[in-house]
C-alpha positions in Angstrom: -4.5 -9.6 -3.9 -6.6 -7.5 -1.9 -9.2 -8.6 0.3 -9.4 -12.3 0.9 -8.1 -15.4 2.4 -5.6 -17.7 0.3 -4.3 -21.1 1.0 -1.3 -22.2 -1.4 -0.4 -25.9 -1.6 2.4 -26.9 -2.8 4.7 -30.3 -3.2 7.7 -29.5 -0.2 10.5 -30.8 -3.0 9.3 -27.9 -5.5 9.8 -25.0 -2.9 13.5 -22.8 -2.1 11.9 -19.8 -0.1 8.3 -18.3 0.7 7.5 -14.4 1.3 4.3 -13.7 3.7 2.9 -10.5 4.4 -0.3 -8.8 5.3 -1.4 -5.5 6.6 -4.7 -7.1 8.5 -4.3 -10.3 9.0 -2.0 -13.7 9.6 0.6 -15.8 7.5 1.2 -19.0 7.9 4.1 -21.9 6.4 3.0 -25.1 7.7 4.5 -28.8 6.2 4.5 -32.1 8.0 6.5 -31.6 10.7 6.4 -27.9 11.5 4.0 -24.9 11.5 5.3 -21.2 11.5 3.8 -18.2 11.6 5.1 -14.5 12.4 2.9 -11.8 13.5 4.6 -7.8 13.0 2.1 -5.6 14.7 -1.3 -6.6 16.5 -2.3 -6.3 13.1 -0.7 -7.4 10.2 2.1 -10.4 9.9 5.0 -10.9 7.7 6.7 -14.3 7.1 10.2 -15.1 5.3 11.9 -19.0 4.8 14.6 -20.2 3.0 14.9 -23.2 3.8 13.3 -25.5 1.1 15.7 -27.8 -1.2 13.4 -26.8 -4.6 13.8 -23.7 -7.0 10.3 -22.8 -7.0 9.9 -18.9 -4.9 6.4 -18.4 -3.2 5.4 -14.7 -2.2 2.1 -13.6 -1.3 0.9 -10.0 -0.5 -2.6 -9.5 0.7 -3.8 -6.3 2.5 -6.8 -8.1 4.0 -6.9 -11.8 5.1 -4.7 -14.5 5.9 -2.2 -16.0 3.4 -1.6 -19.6 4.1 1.2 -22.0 2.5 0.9 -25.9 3.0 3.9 -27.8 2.5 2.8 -31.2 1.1 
């Protein structure tokens, strides 16, 4: 995706790993009893887990905007 925001919500059993990045912007993994986020540069932010007990494997690219993953 380009330009935008995009939130992604998504049953916690069903996820393995999530991939974050932007170039301008934030990404964000939260569930219900965390919340992470990992900025690279004043800029941009990539985000990498692994730590999910499903098969399901989220990645998100945007160059503009924040990605968001909620962990339900």
């Amino acid at each position: 995706m380009g330009i935008g925001d995009l939130t992604v919500r998504v049953p916690a059993a069903e996820v393995g790993s999530v991939r974050a990045a932007t170039r301008i912007g934030d990404a964000s993994l939260s569930g219900k009893s965390f919340v992470s986020a990992q900025r690279r540069m004043l800029l941009g932010a990539r985000l990498a887990w692994d730590e999910g007990p499903g098969a399901a494997r989220i990645s998100i690219g945007l160059r503009i905007g924040d990605a968001k993953v909620v962990l339900e």
